[in-house]
C-alpha positions in Angstrom: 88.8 100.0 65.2 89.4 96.2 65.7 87.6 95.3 69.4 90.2 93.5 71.6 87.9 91.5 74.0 88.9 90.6 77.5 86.0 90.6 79.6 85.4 87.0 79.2 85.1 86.2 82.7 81.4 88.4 82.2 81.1 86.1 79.2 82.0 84.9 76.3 81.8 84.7 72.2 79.5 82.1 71.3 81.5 79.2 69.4 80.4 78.9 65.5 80.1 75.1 66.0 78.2 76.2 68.8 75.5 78.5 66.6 75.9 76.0 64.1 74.9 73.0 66.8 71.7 75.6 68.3 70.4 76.9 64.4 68.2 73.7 63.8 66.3 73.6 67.0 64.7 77.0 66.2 62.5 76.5 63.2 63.6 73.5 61.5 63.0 71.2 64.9 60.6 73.2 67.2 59.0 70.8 69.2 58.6 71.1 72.9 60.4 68.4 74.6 57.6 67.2 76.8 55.4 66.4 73.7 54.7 62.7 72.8 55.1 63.3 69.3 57.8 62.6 66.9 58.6 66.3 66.9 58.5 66.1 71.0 60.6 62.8 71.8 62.9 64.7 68.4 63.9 67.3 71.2 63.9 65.1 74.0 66.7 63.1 72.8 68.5 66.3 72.1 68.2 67.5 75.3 69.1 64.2 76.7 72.1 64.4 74.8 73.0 67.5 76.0 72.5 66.4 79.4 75.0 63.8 79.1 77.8 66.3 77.1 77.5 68.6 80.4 77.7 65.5 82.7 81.4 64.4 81.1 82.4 67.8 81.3 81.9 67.8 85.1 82.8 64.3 85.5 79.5 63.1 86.8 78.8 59.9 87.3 75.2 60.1 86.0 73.7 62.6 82.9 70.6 62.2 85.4 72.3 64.2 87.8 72.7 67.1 85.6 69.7 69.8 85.9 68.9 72.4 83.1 68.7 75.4 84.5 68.4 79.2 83.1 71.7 80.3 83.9 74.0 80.6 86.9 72.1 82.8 88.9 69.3 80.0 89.4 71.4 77.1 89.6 73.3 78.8 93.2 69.5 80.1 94.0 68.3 76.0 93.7 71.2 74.2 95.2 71.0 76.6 98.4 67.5 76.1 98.7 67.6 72.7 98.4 70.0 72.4 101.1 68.3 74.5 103.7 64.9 72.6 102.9 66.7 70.0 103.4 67.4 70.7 107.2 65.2 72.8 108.2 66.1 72.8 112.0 69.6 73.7 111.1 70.0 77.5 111.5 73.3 78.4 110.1 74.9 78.8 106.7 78.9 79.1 106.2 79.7 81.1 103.1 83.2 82.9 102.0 83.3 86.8 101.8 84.3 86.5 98.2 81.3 84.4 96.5 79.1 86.1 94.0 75.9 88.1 94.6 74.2 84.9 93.0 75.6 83.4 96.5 75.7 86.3 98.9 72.3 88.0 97.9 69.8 84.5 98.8 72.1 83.8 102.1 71.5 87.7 102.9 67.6 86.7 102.1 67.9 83.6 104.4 69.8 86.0 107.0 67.0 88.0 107.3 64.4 85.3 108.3 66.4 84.1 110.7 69.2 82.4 109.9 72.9 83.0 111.3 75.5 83.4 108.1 79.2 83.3 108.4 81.3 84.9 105.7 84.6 83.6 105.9 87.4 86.4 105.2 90.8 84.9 102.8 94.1 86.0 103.4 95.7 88.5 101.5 96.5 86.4 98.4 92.8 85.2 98.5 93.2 82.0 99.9 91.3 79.8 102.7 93.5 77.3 104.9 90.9 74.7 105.7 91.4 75.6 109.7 89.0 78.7 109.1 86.4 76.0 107.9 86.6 73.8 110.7 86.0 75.9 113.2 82.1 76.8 111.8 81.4 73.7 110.1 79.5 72.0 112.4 76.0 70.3 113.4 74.3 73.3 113.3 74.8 73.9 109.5 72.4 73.5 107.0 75.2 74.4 103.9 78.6 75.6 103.4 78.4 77.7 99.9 82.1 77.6 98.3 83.1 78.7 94.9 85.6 76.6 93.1 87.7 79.8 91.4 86.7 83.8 91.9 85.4 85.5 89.4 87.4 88.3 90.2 90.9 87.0 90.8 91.0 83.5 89.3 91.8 82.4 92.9 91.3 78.1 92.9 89.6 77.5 96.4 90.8 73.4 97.9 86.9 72.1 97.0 88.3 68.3 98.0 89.7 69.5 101.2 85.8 71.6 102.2 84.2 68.1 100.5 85.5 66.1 103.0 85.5 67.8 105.9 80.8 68.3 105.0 81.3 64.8 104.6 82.1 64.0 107.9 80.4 66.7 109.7 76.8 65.5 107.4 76.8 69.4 106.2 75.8 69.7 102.4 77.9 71.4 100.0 77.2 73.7 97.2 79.7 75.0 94.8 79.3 77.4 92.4 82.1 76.2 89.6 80.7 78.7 87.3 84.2 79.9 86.9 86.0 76.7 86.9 83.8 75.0 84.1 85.6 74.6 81.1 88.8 75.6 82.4 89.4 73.6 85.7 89.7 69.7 85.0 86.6 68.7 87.3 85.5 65.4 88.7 82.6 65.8 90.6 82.0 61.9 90.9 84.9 61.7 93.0 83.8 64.0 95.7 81.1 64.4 98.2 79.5 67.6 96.1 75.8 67.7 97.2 75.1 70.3 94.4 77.1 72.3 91.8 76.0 75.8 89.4 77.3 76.0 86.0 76.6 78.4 83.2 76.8 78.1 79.6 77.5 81.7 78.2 81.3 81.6 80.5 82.6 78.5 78.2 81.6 79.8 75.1 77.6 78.6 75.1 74.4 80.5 74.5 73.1 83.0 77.2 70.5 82.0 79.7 71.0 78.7 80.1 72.8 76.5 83.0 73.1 73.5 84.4 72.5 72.2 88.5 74.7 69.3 89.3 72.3 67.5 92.1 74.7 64.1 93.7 71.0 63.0 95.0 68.0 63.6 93.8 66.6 62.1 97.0 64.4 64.8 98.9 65.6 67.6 96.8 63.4 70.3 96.8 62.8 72.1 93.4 63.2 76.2 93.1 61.2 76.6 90.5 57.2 74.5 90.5 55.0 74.1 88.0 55.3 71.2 85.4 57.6 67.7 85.8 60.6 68.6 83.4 63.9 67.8 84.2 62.5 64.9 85.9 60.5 66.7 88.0 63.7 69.1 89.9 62.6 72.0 87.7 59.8 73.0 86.3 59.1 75.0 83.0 59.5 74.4 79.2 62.7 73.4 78.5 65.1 75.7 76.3 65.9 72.8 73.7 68.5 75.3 71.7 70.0 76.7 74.5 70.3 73.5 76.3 71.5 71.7 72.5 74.2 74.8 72.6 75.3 73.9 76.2 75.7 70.6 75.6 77.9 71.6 72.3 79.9 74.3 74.2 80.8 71.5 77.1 82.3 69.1 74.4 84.2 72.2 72.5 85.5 72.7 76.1 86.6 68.9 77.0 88.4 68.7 73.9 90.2 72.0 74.8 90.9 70.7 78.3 92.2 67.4 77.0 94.4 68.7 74.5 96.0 71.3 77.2 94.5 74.4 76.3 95.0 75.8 79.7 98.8 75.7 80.1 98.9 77.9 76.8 96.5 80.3 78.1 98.4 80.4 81.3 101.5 80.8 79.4 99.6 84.3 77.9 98.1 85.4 81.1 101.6 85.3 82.6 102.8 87.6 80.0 100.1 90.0 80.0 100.9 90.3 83.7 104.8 90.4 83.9 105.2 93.0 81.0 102.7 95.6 82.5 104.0 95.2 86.0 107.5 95.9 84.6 106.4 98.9 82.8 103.9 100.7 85.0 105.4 101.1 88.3 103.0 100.7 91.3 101.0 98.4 89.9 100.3 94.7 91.5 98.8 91.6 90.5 96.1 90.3 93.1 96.3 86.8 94.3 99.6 85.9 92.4 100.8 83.4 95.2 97.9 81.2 94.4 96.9 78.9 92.6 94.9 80.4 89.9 92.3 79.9 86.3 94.5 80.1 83.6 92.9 83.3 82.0 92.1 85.5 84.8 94.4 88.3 85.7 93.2 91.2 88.4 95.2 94.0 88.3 95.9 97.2 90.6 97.6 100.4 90.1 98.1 102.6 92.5 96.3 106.1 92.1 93.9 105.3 89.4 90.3 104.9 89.4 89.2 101.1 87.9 85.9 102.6 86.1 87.9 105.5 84.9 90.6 102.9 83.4 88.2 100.6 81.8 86.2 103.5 80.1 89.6 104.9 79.1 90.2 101.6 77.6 87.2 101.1 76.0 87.4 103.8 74.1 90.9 102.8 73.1 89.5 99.5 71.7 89.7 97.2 74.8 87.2 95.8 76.5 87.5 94.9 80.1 85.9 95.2 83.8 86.9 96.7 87.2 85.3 93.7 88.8 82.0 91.5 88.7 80.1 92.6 85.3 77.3 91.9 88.1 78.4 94.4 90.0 79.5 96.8 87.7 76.5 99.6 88.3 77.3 100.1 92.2 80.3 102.1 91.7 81.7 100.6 95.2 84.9 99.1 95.7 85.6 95.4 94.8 84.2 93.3 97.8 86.9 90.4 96.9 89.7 93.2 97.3 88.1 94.3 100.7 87.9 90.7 102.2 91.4 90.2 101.1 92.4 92.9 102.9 92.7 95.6 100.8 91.8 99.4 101.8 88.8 100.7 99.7 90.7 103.2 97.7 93.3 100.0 96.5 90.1 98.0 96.1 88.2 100.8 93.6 91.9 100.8 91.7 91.6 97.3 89.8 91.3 95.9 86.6 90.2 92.8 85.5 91.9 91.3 82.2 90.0 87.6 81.5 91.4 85.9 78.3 89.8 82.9 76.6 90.9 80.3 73.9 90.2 83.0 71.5 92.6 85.1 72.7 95.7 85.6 70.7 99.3 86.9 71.1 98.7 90.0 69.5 95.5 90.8 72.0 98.4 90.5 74.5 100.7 92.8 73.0 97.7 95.2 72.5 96.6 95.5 75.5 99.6 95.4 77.2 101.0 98.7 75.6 97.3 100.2 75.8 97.2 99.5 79.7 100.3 101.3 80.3 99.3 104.2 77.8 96.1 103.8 79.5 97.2 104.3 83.2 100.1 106.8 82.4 97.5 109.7 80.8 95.0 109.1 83.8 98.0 109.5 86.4 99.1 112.3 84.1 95.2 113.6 84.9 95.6 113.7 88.0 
C-alpha cells in the first residue's frame, strides 16, 4: 500500500536536489571547515554559501547574522538564553500558552530559578489582539518568546505588531518561525527581531540542522562553548552537509515562495477541510477565522479519540498526528486546544493534516474519504 504522507508539519521528505546538493560533502569533500587547508577553506566556502541561501530566505540583511545551529530545539534554547544573559536584573519572561516545548520547557527551567513567566492564553480561534501584550510587556522583561505560526493549527501570530511594541518598551524578542520558514514570505530586516529559530528538516532539508537569526551579535551570549565557529556564537564542528543541504532546501523554498506555491497549497488545504466537514457531521476545523499556513489543517470530531484516529489511519495508509510529533508520547490533550479554550475531552479529539509542495490532488481525495471511513468505524466502535 502506497503511503499517503501528511505529517509534514513533524517533518518533511528530503528534496532530491537537496540529497543531491548534501552527497559530495560526505566522502568526496570531507574537510572540517575550521581547517587552513584547501580541503578546510573547500568547506568553508560551502558553509558560507549556505549561510547566505538561509539569510535571503529570511530576508536578513546580513549572511553574518545567520547562526548554524543543530536543529530547532537549540536555536529557541540559544536566542532565550541570550536574551536573559542579556538582562540579567530583569526577572520576567512573557511567552504565549501555545509555543512549543522547545519554548515552554527552558522558560519552565528559568521559572524555576526564579524567574516570573507569563503565558498568554489566545482566543478561541487562536489568536492574540496586541492589548494582551501590552499589558505585560514592560521594564521588567528580559524577553517576549512569540511563534510566528503554530505548529498545531497553522495559526499566523501579528510578529510586526509584538516587534514594535519590544521596540519601544527595549524588551528583546525571540521568535520561533520554525513553522513559518519556507511557507511564510518573511523579512526579518524590516523588523526589530532580536533573534529568530529555524529548522531545516520542516522545509524539506536534512535532519539536525538549524539556523539562529541573531539582529546583533553585540553581547550575545553563546549556548553552546567550546571552539570559535560560527564566528565565535556557537561552538562545535560544523555540520558542512547538513548545513550545504539547508542552504539548498532554503533556495528550493524561495523559488517555491516566489512563484506562488502557497496559494495552491491553500487552495488544497481548503478542500481537504470543506469536503470532510460536509461529510462527517460534528466535526470542526480549529482556528478557521484566522489567518493561517497554507498547509496546516487541525481537525476535531466530536466523540473520537485523536491517537485512536491516527493509528486507525495509519494502518489504512495515511500518515498523520493528533498534535506536536514532540508531544506525541504524553498521551495528554493538545495544550494549544486547551489555551484556546477547548474542554480536554474536545482537545484529545484532533487531528492534524499538514500538506507540503509534494502533496497532490489525489492525497486529497485519499484522505478525505479515508478520514470519514476512518471516523465513521471508530464512532461505530463506540
Amino acid at each position: 500500500m502506497a503511503i499517503c504522507y501528511l505529517d509534514n508539519n513533524a517533518t518533511t521528505r528530503l528534496a532530491p536536489q537537496v540529497l543531491e546538493a548534501m552527497s559530495p560533502w560526505f566522502l568526496e569533500h570531507f574537510g572540517n571547515a575550521s581547517s587552513l587547508h584547501s580541503e578546510g577553506q573547500l568547506a568553508a566556502l560551502a558553509v558560507a554559501q549556505a549561510r547566505a541561501r538561509v539569510g535571503r530566505l529570511i530576508g536578513a540583511r546580513s549572511s553574518e547574522q545567520v547562526i548554524f545551529t543543530s536543529g530547532g530545539t537549540e536555536s529557541d534554547n540559544a536566542g532565550i538564553r541570550a536574551a536573559v544573559e542579556r538582562f540579567p536584573t530583569r526577572r520576567r519572561v512573557v511567552t504565549t500558552a501555545v509555543e512549543h516545548e522547545a519554548v515552554l520547557a527552558p522558560l519552565a527551567a528559568l521559572e524555576r530559578s526564579g524567574y516570573e513567566v507569563v503565558r498568554l492564553a489566545p482566543d478561541r480561534e487562536g489568536r492574540f489582539p496586541l492589548d494582551r501584550f501590552e499589558a505585560v510587556v514592560d521594564e521588567r522583561c528580559c524577553l517576549l518568546a512569540l511563534m510566528w505560526a503554530n505548529n498545531e493549527t497553522g495559526a499566523v501570530h501579528d510578529v510586526a505588531a509584538a516587534a514594535a511594541l519590544c521596540a519601544a518598551r527595549g524588551v528583546p524578542l525571540h521568535v520561533d518561525a520554525v513553522q513559518a520558514a519556507g511557507k511564510l514570505p518573511l523579512d526579518v530586516g524590516a523588523l526589530p527581531i532580536d533573534t529568530l529559530a529555524l529548522s531545516a528538516h520542516k522545509l524539506h532539508g536534512p535532519k539536525g540542522v538549524g539556523a539562529l537569526y541573531v539582529r546583533d551579535s553585540s553581547g550575545f551570549a553563546p549556548l553552546l562553548l567550546g571552539g570559535g565557529q560560527e564566528l565565535e556564537r556557537r561552538a562545535g564542528t560544523e555540520n558542512v552537509p547538513g548545513i550545504v543541504g539547508f542552504g539548498r532546501a532554503a533556495e528550493l523554498a524561495q523559488q517555491w515562495l516566489e512563484a506562488e506555491g502557497p496559494a495552491g497549497l491553500a487552495s488544497l488545504r481548503d478542500r481537504l477541510e470543506s469536503e470532510i466537514v460536509a461529510r462527517v457531521p460534528g466535526s470542526r476545523v480549529h482556528a478557521s477565522q484566522s489567518r493561517r499556513t497554507c498547509n496546516t489543517s487541525s481537525l476535531g470530531f466530536e466523540g473520537v479519540s485523536g491517537e485512536a484516529l491516527v493509528m486507525l489511519l495509519s494502518e489504512y495508509g495515511i500518515c498523520a498526528s493528533a498534535g506536536s510529533a514532540c508531544a506525541s508520547s504524553r498521551h495528554a490533550p493538545s495544550h494549544v486546544l486547551l489555551a484556546m479554550g477547548f474542554e480536554p475531552s474536545d482537545a484529545s479529539a484532533s487531528l492534524r493534516l499538514s500538506l507540503s509542495r509534494d502533496t497532490t490532488a489525489e492525497d486529497v481525495s485519499r484522505a478525505v474519504s479515508t478520514v470519514v471511513e476512518a471516523v465513521t468505524a471508530l464512532r461505530a466502535l463506540a
